[in-house]
N, C-alpha and C positions, 0 to 999 in steps of 0.2 A: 562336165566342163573342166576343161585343164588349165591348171593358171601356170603362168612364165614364172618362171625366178624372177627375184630382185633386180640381180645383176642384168637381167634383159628386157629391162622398161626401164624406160628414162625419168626423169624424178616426175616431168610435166603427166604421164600418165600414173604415176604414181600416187599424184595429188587427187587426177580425176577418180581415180579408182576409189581414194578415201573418202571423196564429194559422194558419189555414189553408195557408197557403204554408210553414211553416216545420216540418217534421217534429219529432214529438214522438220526444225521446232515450230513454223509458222506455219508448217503444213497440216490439214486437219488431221487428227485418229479415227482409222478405221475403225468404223462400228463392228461392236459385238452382235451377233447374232439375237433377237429380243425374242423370248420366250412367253407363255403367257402368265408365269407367274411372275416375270417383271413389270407388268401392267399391270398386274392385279391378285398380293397376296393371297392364298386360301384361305379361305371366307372372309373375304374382303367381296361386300356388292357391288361398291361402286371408287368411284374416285372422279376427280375433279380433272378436267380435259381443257385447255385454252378458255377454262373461266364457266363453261359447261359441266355443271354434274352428271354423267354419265355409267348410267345400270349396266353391269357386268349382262351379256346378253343379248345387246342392242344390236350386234351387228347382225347373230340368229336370228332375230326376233323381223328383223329388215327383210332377209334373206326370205324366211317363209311366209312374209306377207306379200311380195312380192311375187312369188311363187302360188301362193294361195290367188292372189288375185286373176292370173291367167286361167284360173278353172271359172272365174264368177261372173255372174251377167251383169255388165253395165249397168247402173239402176236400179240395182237392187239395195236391199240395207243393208244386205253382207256387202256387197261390193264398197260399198261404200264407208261401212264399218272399217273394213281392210285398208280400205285408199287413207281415210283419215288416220290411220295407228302410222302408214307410211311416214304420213304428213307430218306428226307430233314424233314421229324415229328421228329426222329431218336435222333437227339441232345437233342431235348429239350424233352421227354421221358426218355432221359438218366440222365439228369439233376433234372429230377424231381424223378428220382428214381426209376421209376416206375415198370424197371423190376427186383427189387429186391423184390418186393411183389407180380406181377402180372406172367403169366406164357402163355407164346402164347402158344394158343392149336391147330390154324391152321398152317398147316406144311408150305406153301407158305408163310404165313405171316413173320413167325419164320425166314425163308432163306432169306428172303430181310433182315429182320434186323440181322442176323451173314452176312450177306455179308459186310457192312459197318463197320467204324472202332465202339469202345467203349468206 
C-alpha cells in the first residue's frame, strides 16, 4: 500500500486518515486467544463458572458419554447409568456455555438434555 505525501491530501482527508488510525476507546478489545491454562491453572480441579462449580473434565467426561451411549441398548442399566452422568454433566455444560456454540447432533443425546431444566 502506497501512501500520498502530505502535500497531496487535503487536510479533510487528512483528519479521516487520523480517525481511522486512531482506535475508537468505546469500541470493545479484541479478545486474546484463551488457552487452557487460562481456565484452569495446573493443578487446579475446578473453578467456579456463572455461580456453577465445575470439575476440570466435564466437557470429556460429556464427550465420551455421549459417545458411549450410541454403542448401548436403550434399557439397559448401562444405558441408562450413561444417560444419567449426561444428565448431572448438564449444569455445568450449561454454565460453561457450551451449548450456545456447540449443537448436539445425536438426537438421543439432545433429548436427555431438553429433558432437564436450563
Amino acid at each position: 500500500m502506497s501512501t500520498l505525501p502530505t502535500s497531496a491530501t487535503s487536510d479533510a482527508q487528512q483528519q479521516e486518515n487520523a480517525q481511522l488510525a486512531t482506535p475508537d476507546p468505546a469500541a470493545p478489545a479484541t479478545p486474546a486467544p484463551l488457552t487452557p491454562q487460562d481456565v484452569l491453572a495446573d493443578g487446579q480441579e475446578q473453578a467456579e463458572f456463572n455461580g456453577v462449580l465445575v470439575r476440570k473434565g466435564s466437557i470429556a467426561a460429556f464427550i465420551g458419554n455421549a459417545k458411549a451411549l450410541e454403542n448401548l441398548e436403550p434399557g439397559t442399566s448401562e444405558h441408562e447409568a450413561v444417560a444419567q452422568q449426561i444428565r448431572d454433566l448438564k449444569p455445568a455444560l450449561d454454565a460453561l456455555e457450551l451449548f450456545d456454540v456447540v449443537e448436539i447432533r445425536n438426537p438421543d443425546v439432545a433429548a436427555l438434555l431438553a429433558s432437564g431444566p436450563r
